[in-house]
Structures are given as structure tokens and as C-alpha cells.
ZAPA-71356 format. One record per residue (C-alpha): residue in one letter; residue number from 1; x, y, z. Coordinates in nm, 4 decimals. Example, Ala and Ser with C-alpha at 12.3 -4.5 7.8 and 13.67 -1.06 7.14 Angstrom:
BEGIN
R,res,n,x,y,z
R,A,1,1.2300,-0.4500,0.7800
R,S,2,1.3670,-0.1060,0.7140
This chain:
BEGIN
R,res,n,x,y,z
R,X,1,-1.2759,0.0335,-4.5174
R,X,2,-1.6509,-0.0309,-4.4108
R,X,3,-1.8921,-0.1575,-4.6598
R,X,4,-2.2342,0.0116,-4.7442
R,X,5,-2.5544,-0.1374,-4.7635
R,X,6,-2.8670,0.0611,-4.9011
R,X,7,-3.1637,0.0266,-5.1325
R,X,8,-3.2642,0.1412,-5.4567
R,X,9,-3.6009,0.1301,-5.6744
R,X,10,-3.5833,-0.0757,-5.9446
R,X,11,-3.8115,0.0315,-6.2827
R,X,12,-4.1100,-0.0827,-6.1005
R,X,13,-4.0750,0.0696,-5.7522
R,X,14,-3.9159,-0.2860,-5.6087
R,X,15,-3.7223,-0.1703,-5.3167
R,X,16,-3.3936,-0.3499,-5.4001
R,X,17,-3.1178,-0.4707,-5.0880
R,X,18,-2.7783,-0.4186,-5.1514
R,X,19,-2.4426,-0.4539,-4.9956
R,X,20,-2.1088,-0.2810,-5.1679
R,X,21,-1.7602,-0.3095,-5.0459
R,X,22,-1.5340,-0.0451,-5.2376
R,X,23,-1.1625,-0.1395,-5.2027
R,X,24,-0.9032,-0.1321,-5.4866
R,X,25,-1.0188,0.0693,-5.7617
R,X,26,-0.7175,-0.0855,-5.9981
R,X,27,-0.8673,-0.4008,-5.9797
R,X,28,-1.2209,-0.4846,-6.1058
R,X,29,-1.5762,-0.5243,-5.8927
R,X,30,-1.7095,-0.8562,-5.8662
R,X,31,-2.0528,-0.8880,-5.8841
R,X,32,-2.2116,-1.2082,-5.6897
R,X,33,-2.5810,-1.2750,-5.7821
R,X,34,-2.7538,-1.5333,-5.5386
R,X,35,-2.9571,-1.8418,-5.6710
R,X,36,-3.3655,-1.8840,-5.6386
R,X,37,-3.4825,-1.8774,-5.2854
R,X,38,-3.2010,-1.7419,-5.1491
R,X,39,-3.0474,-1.4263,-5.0307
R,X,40,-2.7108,-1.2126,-5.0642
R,X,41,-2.5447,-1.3707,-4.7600
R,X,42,-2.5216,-1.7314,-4.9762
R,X,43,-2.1950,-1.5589,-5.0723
R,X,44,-2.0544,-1.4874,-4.7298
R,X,45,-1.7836,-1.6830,-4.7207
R,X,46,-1.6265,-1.5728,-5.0969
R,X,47,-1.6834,-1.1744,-5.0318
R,X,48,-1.4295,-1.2241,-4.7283
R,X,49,-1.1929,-1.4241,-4.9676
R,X,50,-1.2296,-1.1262,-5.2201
R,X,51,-1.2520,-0.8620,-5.0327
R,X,52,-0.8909,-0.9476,-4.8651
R,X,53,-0.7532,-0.9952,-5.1241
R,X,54,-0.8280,-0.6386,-5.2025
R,X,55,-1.1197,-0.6611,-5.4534
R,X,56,-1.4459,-0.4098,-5.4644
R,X,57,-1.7683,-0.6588,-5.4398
R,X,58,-2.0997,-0.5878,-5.4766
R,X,59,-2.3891,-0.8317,-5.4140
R,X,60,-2.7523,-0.8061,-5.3580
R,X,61,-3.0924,-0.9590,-5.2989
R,X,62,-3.3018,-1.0043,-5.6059
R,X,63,-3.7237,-0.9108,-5.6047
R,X,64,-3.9242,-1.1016,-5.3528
R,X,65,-3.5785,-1.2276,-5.1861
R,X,66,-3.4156,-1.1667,-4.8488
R,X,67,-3.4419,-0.7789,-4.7880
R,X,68,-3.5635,-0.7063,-5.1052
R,X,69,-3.9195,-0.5982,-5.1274
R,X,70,-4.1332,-0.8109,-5.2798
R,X,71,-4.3392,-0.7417,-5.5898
R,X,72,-4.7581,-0.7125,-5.6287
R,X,73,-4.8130,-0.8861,-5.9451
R,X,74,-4.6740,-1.1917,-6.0443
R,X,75,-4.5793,-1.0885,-6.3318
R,X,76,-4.3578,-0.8945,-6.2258
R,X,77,-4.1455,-1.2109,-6.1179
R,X,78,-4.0756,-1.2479,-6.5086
R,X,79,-3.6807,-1.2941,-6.5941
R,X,80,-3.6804,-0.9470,-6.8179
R,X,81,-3.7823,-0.8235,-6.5098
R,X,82,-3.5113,-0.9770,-6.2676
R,X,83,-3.2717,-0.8559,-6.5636
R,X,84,-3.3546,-0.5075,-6.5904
């Protein structure tokens, strides 16, 4: 199976990077959420470990990070923000 990455819009109109690999849907999806100043591909190495062993991932560049857009007001760098 091929993964997918795509965008969304997040509340504010961030254009948001994403990359999903569906596999087993028996097993859960394991969400891997990169540190500050980094990007999704920090967790290279693990997806492949995962994904073999036949688990969905999903992973993704926060606001202002890697192929994420990045946001106008700095404000909108907030946590609440990064949460919602």
C-alpha cells in the first residue's frame, strides 16, 4: 500500500503538511508529532519500523514547520493554537 500526503486548513487558514500510511485497520494508528524546529521526517526511521510491522501511521508538520505554511501573526504560534 502507498501512503498519502496532502494538506488541510487548520481553524485559522494554516495550510497544514501531512503524511498518512493506512495499513491494518485491526490494529491502532500511531500518531508521531515532531519536536520544535523540526519537521515530520525526524520520524523516518520509526514509521518504517511501524509501518512493517503492519501499523497505520500518521505524522505531520506543525504551523511555521517543514511544509507547513507558516502563520501571519505571532500569536498565532500560541500552544492552544498548535493544539487545536
Amino acid at each position: 500500500m502507498r501512503f498519502m500526503e496532502a494538506y488541510f486548513f487548520s481553524f485559522d487558514g494554516t495550510k497544514i503538511f501531512y503524511r498518512y500510511m493506512p495499513l491494518n485497520k485491526k490494529k491502532p494508528v500511531l500518531v508521531f508529532i515532531h519536536s520544535l524546529g523540526s519537521n515530520w521526517t525526524l520520524w523516518k526511521q520509526e514509521l518504517l519500523i511501524f509501518e512493517k510491522k503492519g501499523y497505520s501511521t500518521l505524522t505531520f508538520d506543525l504551523r511555521g514547520h517543514g511544509l507547513s505554511g507558516i502563520p501571519l501573526h505571532d500569536e498565532d504560534y500560541l500552544f492552544p493554537n498548535f493544539a487545536k
